[in-house]
ROBA-245619 format. One line per field, with one value per residue (C-alpha): residue number from 1; y, z, x. Coordinates in Angstrom, 2 decimals. Example, Ala and Ser with C-alpha at 12.3 -4.5 7.8 and 13.67 -1.06 7.14 Angstrom:
2
k c(1 | 2) .
yy c(-4.50 | -1.06) .
zz c(7.80 | 7.14) .
xx c(12.30 | 13.67) .
***
This chain:
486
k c(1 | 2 | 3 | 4 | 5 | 6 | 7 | 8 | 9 | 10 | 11 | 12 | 13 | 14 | 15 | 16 | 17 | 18 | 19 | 20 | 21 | 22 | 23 | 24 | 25 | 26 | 27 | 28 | 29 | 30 | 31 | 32 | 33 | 34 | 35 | 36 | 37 | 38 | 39 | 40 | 41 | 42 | 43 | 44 | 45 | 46 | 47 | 48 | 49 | 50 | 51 | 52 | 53 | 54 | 55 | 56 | 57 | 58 | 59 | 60 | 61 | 62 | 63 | 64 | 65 | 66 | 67 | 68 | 69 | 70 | 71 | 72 | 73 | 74 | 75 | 76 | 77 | 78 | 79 | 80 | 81 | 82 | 83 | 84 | 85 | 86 | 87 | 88 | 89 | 90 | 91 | 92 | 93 | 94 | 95 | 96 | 97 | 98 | 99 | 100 | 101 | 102 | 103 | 104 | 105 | 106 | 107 | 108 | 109 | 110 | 111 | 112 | 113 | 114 | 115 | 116 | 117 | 118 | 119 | 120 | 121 | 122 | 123 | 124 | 125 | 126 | 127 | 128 | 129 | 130 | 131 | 132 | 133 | 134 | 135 | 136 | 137 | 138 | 139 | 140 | 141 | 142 | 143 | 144 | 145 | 146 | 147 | 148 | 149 | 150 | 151 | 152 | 153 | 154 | 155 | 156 | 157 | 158 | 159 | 160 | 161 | 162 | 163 | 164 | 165 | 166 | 167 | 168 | 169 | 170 | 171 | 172 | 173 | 174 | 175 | 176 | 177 | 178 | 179 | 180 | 181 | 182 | 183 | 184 | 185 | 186 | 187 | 188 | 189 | 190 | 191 | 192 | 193 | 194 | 195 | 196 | 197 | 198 | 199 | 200 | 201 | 202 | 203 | 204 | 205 | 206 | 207 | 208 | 209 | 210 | 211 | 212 | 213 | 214 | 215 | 216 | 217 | 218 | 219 | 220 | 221 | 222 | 223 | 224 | 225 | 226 | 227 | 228 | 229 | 230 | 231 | 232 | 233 | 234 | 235 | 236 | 237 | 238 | 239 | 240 | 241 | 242 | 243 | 244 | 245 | 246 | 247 | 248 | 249 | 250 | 251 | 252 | 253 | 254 | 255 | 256 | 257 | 258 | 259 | 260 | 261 | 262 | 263 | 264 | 265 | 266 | 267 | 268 | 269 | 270 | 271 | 272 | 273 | 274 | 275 | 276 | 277 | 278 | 279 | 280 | 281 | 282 | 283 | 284 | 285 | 286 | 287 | 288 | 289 | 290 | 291 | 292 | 293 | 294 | 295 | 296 | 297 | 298 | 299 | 300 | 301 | 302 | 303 | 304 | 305 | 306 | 307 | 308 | 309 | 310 | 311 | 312 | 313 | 314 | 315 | 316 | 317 | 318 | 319 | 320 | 321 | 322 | 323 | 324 | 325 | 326 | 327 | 328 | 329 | 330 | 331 | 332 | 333 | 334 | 335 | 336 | 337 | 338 | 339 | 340 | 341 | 342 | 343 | 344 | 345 | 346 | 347 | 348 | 349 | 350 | 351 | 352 | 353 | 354 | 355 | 356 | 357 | 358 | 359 | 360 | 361 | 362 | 363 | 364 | 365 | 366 | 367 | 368 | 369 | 370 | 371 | 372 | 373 | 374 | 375 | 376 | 377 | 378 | 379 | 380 | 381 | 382 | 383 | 384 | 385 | 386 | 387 | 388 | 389 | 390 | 391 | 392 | 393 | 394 | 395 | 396 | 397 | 398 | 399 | 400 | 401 | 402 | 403 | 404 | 405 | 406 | 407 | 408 | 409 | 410 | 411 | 412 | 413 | 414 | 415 | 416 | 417 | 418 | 419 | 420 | 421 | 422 | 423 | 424 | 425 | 426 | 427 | 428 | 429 | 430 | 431 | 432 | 433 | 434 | 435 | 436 | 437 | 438 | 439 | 440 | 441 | 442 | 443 | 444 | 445 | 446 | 447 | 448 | 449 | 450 | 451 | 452 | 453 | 454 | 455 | 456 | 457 | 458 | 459 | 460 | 461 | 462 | 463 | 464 | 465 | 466 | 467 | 468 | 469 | 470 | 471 | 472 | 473 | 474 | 475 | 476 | 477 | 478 | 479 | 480 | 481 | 482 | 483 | 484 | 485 | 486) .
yy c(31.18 | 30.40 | 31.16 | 32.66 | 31.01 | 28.66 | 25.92 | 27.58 | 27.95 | 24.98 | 21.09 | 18.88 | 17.08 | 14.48 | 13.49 | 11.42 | 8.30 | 6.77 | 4.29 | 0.48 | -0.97 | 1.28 | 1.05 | -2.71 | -3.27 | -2.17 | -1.33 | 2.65 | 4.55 | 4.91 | 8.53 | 10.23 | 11.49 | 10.46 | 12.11 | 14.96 | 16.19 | 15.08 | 17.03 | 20.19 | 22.12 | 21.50 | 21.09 | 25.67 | 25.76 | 22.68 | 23.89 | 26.70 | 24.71 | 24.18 | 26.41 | 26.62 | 25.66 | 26.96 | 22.99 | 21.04 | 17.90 | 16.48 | 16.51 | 14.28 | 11.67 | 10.90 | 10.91 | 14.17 | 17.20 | 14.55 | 16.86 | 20.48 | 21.09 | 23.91 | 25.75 | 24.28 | 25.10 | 28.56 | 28.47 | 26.14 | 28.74 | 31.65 | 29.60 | 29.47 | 25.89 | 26.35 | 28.17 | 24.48 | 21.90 | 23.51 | 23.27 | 19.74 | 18.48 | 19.86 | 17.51 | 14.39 | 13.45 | 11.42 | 12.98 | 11.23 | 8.09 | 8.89 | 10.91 | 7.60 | 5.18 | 6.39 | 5.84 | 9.17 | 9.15 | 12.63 | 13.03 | 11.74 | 13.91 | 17.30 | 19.87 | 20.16 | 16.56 | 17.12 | 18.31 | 18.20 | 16.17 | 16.85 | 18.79 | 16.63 | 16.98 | 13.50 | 14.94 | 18.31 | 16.96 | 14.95 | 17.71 | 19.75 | 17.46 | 16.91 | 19.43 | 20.60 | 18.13 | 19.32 | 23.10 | 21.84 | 22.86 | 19.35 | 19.47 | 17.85 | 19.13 | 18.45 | 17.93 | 21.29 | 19.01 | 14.99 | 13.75 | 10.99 | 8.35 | 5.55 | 4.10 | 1.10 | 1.00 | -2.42 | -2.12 | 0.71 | 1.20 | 3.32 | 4.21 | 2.76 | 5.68 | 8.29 | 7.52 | 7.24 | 10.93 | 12.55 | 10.93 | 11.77 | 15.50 | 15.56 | 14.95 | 10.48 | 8.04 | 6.11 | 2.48 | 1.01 | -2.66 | -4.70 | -8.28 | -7.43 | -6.81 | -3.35 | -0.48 | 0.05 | -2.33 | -3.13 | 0.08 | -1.61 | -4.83 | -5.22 | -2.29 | -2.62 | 0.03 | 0.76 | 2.19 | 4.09 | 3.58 | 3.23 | 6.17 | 8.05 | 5.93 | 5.95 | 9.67 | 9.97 | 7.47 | 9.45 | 12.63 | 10.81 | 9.60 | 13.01 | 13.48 | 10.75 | 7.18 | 4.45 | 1.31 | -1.95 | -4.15 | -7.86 | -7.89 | -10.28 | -9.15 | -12.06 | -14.16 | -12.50 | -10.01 | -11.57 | -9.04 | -9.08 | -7.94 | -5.45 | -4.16 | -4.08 | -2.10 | 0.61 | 2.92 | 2.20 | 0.16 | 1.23 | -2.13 | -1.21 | -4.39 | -3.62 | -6.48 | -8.98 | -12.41 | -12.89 | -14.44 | -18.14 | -20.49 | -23.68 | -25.34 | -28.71 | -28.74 | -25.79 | -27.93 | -28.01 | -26.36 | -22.89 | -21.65 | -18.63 | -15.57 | -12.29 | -11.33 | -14.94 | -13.17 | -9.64 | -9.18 | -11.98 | -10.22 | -6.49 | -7.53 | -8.91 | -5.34 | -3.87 | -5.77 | -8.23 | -11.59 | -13.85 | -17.81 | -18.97 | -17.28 | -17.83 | -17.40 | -15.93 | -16.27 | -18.27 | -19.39 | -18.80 | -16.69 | -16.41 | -13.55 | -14.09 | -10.74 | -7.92 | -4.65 | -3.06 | -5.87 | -7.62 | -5.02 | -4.69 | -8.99 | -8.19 | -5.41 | -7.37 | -10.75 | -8.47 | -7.29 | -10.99 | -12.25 | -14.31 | -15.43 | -14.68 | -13.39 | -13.60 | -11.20 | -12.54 | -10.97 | -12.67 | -9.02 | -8.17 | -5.28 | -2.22 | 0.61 | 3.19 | 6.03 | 6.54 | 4.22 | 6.37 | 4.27 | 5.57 | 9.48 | 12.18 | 12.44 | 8.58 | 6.81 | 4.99 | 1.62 | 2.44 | 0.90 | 1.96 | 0.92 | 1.11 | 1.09 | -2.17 | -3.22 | -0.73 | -3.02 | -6.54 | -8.73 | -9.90 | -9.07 | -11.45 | -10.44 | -12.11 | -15.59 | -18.30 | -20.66 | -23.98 | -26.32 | -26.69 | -29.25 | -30.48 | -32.09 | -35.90 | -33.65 | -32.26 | -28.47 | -26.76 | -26.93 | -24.81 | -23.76 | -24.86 | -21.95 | -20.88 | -17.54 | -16.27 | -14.10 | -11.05 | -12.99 | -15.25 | -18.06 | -20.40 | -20.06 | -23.87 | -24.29 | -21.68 | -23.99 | -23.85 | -24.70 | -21.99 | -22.93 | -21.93 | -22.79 | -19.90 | -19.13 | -16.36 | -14.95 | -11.33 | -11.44 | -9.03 | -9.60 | -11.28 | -9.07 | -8.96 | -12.62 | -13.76 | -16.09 | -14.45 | -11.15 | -10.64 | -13.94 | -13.30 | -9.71 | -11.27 | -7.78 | -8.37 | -8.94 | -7.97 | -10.41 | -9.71 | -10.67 | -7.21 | -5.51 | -4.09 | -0.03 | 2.55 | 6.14 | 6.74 | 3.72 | 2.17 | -1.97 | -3.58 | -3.85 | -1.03 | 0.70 | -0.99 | 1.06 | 0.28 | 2.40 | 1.11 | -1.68 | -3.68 | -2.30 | -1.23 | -3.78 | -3.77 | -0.07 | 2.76 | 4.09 | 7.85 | 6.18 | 4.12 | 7.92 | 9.43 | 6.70 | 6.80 | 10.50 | 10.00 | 7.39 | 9.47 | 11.76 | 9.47 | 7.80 | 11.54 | 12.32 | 9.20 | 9.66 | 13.19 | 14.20 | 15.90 | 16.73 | 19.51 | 16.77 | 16.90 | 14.12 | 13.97 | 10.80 | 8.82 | 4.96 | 4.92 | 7.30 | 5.08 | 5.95 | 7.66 | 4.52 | 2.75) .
zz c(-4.81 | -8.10 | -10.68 | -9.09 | -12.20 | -13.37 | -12.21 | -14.12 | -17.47 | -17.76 | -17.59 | -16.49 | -18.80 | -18.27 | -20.06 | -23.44 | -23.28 | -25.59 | -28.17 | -27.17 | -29.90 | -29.52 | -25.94 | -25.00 | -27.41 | -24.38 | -20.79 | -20.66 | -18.62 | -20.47 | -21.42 | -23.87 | -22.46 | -18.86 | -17.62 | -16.07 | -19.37 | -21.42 | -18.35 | -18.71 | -21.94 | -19.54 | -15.86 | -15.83 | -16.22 | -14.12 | -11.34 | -11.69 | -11.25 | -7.53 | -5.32 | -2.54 | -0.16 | 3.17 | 4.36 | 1.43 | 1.66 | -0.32 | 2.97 | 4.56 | 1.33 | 2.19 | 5.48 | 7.34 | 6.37 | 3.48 | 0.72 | -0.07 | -1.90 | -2.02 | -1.45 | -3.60 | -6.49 | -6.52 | -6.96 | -10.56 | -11.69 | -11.12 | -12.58 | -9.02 | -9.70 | -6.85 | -4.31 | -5.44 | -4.58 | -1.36 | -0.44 | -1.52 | 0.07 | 3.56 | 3.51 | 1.12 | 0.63 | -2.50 | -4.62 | -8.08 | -6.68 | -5.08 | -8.72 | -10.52 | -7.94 | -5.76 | -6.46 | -5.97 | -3.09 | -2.56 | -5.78 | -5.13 | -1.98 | -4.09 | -3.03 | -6.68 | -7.08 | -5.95 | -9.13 | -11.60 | -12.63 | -9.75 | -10.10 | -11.24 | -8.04 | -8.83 | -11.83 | -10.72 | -8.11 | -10.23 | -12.88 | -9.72 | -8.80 | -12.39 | -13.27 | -9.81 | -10.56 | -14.00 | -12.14 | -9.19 | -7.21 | -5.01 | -2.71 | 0.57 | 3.91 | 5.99 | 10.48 | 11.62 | 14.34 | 14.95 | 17.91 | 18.51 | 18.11 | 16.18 | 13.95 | 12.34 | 9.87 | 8.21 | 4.74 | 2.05 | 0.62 | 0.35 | 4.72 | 5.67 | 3.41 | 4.41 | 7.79 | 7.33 | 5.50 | 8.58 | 11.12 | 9.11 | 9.06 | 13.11 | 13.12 | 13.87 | 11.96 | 10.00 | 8.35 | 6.57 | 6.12 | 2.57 | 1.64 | -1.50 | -3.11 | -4.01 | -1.86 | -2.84 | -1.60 | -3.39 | -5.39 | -7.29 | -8.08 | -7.53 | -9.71 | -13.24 | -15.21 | -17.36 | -14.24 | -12.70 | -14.52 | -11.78 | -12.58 | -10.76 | -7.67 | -8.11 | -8.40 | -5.14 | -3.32 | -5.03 | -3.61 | -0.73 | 0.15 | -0.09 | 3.46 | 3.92 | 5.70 | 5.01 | 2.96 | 3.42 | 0.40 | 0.61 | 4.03 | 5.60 | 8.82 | 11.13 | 9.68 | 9.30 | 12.31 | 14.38 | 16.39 | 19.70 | 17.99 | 16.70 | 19.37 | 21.01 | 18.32 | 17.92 | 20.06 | 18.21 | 15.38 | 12.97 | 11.49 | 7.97 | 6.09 | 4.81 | 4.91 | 2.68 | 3.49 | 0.25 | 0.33 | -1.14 | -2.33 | -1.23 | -3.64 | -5.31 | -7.48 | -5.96 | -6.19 | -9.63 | -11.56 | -13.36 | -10.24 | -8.82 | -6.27 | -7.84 | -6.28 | -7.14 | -11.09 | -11.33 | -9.31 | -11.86 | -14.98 | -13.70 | -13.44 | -17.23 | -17.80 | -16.00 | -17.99 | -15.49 | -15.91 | -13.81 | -13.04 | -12.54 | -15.11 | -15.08 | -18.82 | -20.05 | -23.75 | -25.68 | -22.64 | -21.71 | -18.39 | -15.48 | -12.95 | -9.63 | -8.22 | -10.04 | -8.01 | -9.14 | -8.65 | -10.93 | -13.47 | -13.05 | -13.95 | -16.68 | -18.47 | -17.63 | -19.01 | -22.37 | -22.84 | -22.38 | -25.15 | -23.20 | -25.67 | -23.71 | -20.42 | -17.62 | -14.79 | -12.16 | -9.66 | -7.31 | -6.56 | -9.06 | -11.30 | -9.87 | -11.34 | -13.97 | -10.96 | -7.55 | -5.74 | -3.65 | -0.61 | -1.20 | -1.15 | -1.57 | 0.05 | 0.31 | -1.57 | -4.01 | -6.21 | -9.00 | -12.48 | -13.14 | -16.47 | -15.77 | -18.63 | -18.62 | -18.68 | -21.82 | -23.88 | -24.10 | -21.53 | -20.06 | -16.84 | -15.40 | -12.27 | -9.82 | -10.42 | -8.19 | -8.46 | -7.73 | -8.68 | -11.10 | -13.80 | -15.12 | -17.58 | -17.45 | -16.49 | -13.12 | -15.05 | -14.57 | -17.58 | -16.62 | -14.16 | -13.24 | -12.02 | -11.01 | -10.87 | -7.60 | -6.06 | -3.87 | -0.73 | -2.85 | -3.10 | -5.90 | -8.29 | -9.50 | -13.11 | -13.91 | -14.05 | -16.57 | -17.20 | -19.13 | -20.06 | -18.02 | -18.71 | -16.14 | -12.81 | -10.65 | -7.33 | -6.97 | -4.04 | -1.50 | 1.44 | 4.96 | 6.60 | 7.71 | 7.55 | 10.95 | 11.02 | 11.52 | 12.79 | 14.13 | 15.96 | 17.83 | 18.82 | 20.51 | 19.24 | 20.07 | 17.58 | 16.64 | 15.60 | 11.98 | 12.40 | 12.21 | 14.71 | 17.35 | 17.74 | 20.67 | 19.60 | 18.82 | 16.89 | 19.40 | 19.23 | 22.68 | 22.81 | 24.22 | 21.52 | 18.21 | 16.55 | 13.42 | 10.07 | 7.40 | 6.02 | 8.98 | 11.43 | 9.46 | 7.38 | 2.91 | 1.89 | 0.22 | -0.84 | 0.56 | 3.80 | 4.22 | 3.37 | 6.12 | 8.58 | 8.14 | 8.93 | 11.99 | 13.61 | 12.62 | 15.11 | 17.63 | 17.10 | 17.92 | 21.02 | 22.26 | 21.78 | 22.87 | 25.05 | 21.72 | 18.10 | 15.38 | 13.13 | 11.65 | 12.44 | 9.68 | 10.99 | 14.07 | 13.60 | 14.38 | 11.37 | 8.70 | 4.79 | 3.98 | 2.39 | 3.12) .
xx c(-4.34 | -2.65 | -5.30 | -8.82 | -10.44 | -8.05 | -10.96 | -13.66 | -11.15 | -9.15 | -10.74 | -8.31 | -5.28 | -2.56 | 0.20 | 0.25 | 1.66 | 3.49 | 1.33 | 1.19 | 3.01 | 5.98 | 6.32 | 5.72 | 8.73 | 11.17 | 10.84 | 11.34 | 8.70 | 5.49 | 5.62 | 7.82 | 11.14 | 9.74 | 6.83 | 7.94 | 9.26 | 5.38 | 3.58 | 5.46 | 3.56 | 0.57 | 1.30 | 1.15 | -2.76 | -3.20 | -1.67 | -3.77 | -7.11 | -6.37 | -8.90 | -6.56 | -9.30 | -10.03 | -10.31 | -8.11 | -9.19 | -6.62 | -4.88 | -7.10 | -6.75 | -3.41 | -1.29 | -1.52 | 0.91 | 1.92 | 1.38 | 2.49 | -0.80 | -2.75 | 0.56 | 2.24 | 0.87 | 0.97 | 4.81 | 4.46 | 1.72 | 4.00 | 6.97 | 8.76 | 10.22 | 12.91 | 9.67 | 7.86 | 10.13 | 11.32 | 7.33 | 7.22 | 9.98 | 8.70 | 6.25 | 7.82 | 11.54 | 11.12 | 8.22 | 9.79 | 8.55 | 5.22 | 4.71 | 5.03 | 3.99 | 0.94 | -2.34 | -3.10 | -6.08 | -5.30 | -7.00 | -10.46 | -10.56 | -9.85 | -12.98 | -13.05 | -13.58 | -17.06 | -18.57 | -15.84 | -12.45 | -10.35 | -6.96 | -3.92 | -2.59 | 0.31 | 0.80 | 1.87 | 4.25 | 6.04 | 6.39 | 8.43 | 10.22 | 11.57 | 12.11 | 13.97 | 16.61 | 17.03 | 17.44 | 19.90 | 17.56 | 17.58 | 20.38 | 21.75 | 20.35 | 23.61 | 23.20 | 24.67 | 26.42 | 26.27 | 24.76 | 27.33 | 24.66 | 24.15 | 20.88 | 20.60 | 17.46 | 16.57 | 15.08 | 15.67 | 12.71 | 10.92 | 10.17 | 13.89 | 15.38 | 12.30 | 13.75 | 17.69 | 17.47 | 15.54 | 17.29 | 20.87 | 19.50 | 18.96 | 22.35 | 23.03 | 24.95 | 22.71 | 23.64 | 20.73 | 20.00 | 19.37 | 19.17 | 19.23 | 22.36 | 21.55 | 19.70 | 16.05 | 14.11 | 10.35 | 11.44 | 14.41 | 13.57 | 9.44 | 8.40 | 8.81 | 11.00 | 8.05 | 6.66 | 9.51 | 12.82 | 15.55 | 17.51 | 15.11 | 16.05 | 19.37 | 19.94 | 18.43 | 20.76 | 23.23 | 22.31 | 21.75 | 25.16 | 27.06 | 25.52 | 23.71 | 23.36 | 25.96 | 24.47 | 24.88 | 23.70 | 23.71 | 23.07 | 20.32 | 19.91 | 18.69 | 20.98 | 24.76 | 23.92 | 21.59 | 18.60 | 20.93 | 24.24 | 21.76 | 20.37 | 24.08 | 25.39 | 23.07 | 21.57 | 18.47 | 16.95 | 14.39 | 12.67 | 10.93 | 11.10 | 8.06 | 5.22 | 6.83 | 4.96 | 2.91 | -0.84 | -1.07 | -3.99 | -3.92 | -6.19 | -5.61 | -2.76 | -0.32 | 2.57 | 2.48 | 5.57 | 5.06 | 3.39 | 4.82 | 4.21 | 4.59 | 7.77 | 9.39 | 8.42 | 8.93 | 12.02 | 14.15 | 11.82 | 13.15 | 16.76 | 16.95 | 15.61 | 18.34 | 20.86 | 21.67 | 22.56 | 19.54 | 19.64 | 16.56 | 14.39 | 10.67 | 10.10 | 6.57 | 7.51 | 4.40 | 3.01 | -0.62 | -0.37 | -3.00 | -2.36 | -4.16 | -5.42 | -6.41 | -4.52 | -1.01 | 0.65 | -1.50 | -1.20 | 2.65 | 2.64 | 0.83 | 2.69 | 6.02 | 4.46 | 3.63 | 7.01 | 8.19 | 6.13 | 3.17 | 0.77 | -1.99 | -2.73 | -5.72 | -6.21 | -8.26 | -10.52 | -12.33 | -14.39 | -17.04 | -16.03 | -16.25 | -18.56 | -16.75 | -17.88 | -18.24 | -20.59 | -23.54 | -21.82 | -18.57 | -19.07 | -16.80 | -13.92 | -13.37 | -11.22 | -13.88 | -13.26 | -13.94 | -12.63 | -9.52 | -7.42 | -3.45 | -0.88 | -0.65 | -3.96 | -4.05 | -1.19 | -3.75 | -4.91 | -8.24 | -9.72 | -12.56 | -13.81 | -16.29 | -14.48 | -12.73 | -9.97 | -10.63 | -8.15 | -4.95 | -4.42 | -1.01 | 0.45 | 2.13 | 5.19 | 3.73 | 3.88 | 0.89 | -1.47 | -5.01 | -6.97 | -10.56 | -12.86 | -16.20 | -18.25 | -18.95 | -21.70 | -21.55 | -20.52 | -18.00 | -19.84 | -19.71 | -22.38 | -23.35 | -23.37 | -20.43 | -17.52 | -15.02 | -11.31 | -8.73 | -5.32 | -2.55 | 1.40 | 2.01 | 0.42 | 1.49 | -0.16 | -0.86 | -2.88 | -1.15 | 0.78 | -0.30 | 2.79 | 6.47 | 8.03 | 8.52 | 11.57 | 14.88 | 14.69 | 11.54 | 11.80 | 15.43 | 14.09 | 10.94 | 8.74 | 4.89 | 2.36 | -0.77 | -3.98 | -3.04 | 0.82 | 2.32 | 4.62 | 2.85 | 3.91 | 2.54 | 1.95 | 5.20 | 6.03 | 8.14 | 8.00 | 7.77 | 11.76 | 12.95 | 15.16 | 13.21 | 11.19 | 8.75 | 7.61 | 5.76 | 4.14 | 6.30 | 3.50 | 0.84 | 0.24 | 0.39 | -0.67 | 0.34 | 4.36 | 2.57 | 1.98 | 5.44 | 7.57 | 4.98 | 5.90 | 9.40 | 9.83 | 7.24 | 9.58 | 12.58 | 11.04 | 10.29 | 13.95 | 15.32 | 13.63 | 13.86 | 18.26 | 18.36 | 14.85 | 13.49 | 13.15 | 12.38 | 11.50 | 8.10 | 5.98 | 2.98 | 1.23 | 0.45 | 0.37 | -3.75 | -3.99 | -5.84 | -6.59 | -10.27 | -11.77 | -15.15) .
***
C-alpha cells in the first residue's frame, strides 16, 4: 500500500486547465504544457489515496486485468517512475491515450468511491506514462525469434495497433491496414487535438516501428486487396475496423444542405488543425450550429465548432438530463449517468435535453435553415403543446454508430452476423471464416477506447495459438465480458 492514510489526509485534485478564452483561441490540449506535466505537483499524494484493496473494484469497471491499479500506484508514491510504467504497460500498451481519452469507469467503481471522491485513478496513469517518455523509460519489446508467419490487421486504431504490437512481440510479421492516408485510425483524425494532440500518437508509431508492424496508409482494403487475396496472403487476418456505420434521422427535410454526420465534420475540422490543406470544408464560422446527440462526440463537435467561430451552438439530447449524482438505481460499482460537463461544454454552448427532432426547414436555396422540435417524456413521446423551431445553418449528427459498414470487406469475406449487424466472434474471437479473427468495436459493437486495447491483445492471443498451438500472451477479456452499467 502506497500511503496507509493517504485516503484519510488528502481529498482528491485534478489538474487546472487552462482558462476558456485562452484556450479556444487554438487547438492545443486543454491543460498547460499537456497534462501530464499540470498533474505532476499533485499526482504524489493522489496516488497515495488508493487503499490497495483486498477486492479492487476498479478492476471490474473496466475490462479485466486492464489496469495496473492498486499496484500501480505504489511505485508513483515512492517516486519509482520506471517500477510504474513497467506495471502499466503489463496490462495497457498505449496508456497516453486511454489517459486523455477514457471515460474513466474504473473510477466510479473505486472502493473508495463509496463514501468519498474516488482516487484519480486516469489521472495517475497518464501522469506515468508522461512522464516515462520524458525518462526513456518506454522502449521496444523485440520477438526473441520470428515465427515465420504472417498477420494482416485491418484498422490502426486504437485495437488494430493493441493487436499488431502483441502479435509483433510473439514473434509474426505484422502489416496493418488504413484507408486513411495516415495510421491512426478514429485516433488521428476523429478526436480533436484539444483532446489529445497527435504527437502523443505519433511518438508511439514511432516507437512502434523500430520493432514493430509494417503500415500501410492509404489502403482501402475491400477495394485495392479484395477479402480473398487477403485471406491468401496471410496466415491470418485480424479485422478491427472498428464500428464505423454512423446512426441517421430520417425525418422530413434530411436532404437539405449543411447537414452532416459527425465524422463527415470533425475529421476535415482536425486536419485544418494539423496544418493540412482540406477540399471540402464544412465551415462553422457565423453559422448557428445544432449538434444531434449529447455524448463525446457531441461534445468534441462542439468544442471544434467553438474554435471555428460558430455563432451559436445547440447540443441536443433526446434523454432527460441526468441527475448531478448517482441514481439509487445505479449503485456503486456501476457505471452511473450522471451529469457530466466536458471541456468543451465548459467554453459556451447549450444543452437541451428531453427534446426531439422533427423536421428541417430550408431556405429558397435547399440549405438547411432550422429545426422544428418537441419535448418528450420519459418513454420519448412527444409532449403536445411543446413545439418550437430554432435556427440552424449547420446540422450535424452525433448519435453513435449502428456498426462496421458492410459493403466491401465484410461482404467478399462472407463473416456471420449478429441481430445487431456486428461480426459474430466465438470465445476466442475467431469470425466464422476460418483464419479471420475480430477485436473491437468490429464485434462488439460502439464502446469504450479501454475495451478496443483489451480486445486487441485478447485476439493477439488467440491469433498466436491458433499459428503455433499456443501463447504467453495475456488475454485480459473474453468477448461475453460486458461493461458494469445498468
Amino acid at each position: 500500500m502506497a500511503d496507509p492514510k493517504g485516503f484519510l489526509k488528502e481529498g482528491r485534485a485534478v489538474a487546472t486547465r487552462r482558462p476558456v478564452d485562452e484556450r479556444v483561441g487554438d487547438w492545443n490540449e486543454v491543460y498547460p504544457d499537456g497534462i501530464g506535466r499540470a498533474l505532476l505537483p499533485i499526482i504524489t499524494p493522489q496516488a497515495g489515496r488508493c487503499m490497495d484493496c483486498g477486492i479492487p473494484f476498479c478492476h471490474r469497471g473496466l475490462p479485466r486485468s486492464a489496469t495496473s491499479f492498486p499496484s500501480g500506484t505504489t511505485p508513483v508514491w515512492r517516486d519509482d517512475w520506471e517500477g510504474a510504467i513497467e506495471r502499466l504497460h503489463a496490462t495497457n500498451n498505449f496508456p497516453e491515450f486511454t489517459g486523455r481519452l477514457c471515460p474513466a469507469p474504473c473510477e466510479t467503481a473505486c472502493v473508495l468511491g463509496i463514501n468519498q471522491d474516488p482516487v484519480t485513478i486516469k489521472n495517475v496513469e497518464v501522469s506515468i506514462i508522461d512522464k516515462a517518455w520524458e525518462s526513456g523509460y518506454v522502449r521496444p519489446q523485440p520477438p526473441e525469434w520470428l515465427s515465420g508467419k504472417t498477420v494482416a490487421v485491418i484498422g490502426s486504431g486504437p485495437a488494430g495497433p493493441a493487436a499488431a504490437q502483441q502479435l509483433t512481440r510473439a514473434g509474426h510479421t505484422v502489416a496493418v491496414y488504413e484507408r486513411a492516408d495516415k495510421i491512426g485510425g478514429l485516433m488521428r483524425y476523429g478526436i480533436p487535438e484539444f483532446k489529445m494532440e497527435k504527437k502523443h500518437l505519433d511518438r508511439r508509431l514511432d516507437q512502434m516501428k523500430r520493432k514493430a508492424p509494417s503500415s500501410r496508409a492509404g489502403v482501402d482494403v475491400g477495394a485495392e486487396l479484395t477479402g480473398p487475396q487477403l485471406v491468401d496472403r496471410y496466415d491470418a487476418v485480424v479485422l478491427a475496423m472498428g464500428a464505423t456505420e454512423a446512426r441517421d434521422l430520417p425525418v422530413p427535410g434530411r436532404e437539405l444542405a449543411g447537414i452532416h454526420r459527425a465524422m463527415e465534420f470533425l475529421p476535415r475540422a482536425n486536419r485544418v488543425a494539423l496544418g493540412e490543406e482540406v477540399d471540402g470544408q464544412i465551415p462553422a464560422t457565423g453559422k448557428d450550429v445544432v449538434i444531434i446527440g449529447g455524448g463525446d462526440t457531441g461534445a468534441d463537435c462542439l468544442g471544434t465548432s467553438t474554435r471555428r467561430g460558430a455563432r451559436s451552438i445547440t447540443q441536443l439530447e433526446i434523454m432527460a438530463q441526468p441527475p448531478e449524482s448517482r441514481p439509487n438505481g445505479q449503485p456503486w460499482p456501476t457505471y452511473p449517468m450522471t451529469f457530466r460537463v466536458s471541456s468543451a461544454h465548459e467554453e459556451g454552448g447549450d444543452r437541451v435535453y428531453a427534446i426531439s427532432t422533427q423536421e428541417f426547414s430550408g431556405d429558397d436555396d435547399g440549405n438547411v435553415s432550422g429545426l422544428r422540435l418537441i419535448e418528450v417524456d420519459a418513454k420519448f413521446q412527444p409532449i403536445e403543446g411543446t413545439e418550437r423551431e430554432i435556427p440552424a445553418q449547420l446540422v450535424l449528427f452525433a448519435m453513435g454508430f449502428v456498426g462496421p459498414e458492410k459493403p466491401g470487406l465484410i461482404e467478399q469475406l462472407g463473416v456471420e452476423l449478429d441481430a445487431r449487424g456486428n461480426v459474430v466472434r466465438n470465445g476466442v474471437y475467431a469470425s466464422s471464416v476460418e483464419g479471420v479473427f475480430v477485436a473491437g468495436d468490429v464485434g462488439r459493437g460502439q464502446s469504450l477506447i479501454v475495451w478496443a486495447i483489451a480486445e486487441g491483445r485478447a485476439a493477439a492471443a488467440a491469433v498466436d495459438t491458433f499459428l503455433t498451438g499456443s501463447s504467453t500472451l495475456p488475454v485480459p477479456i473474453k468477448p461475453t465480458d460486458r461493461p458494469l452499467v445498468v
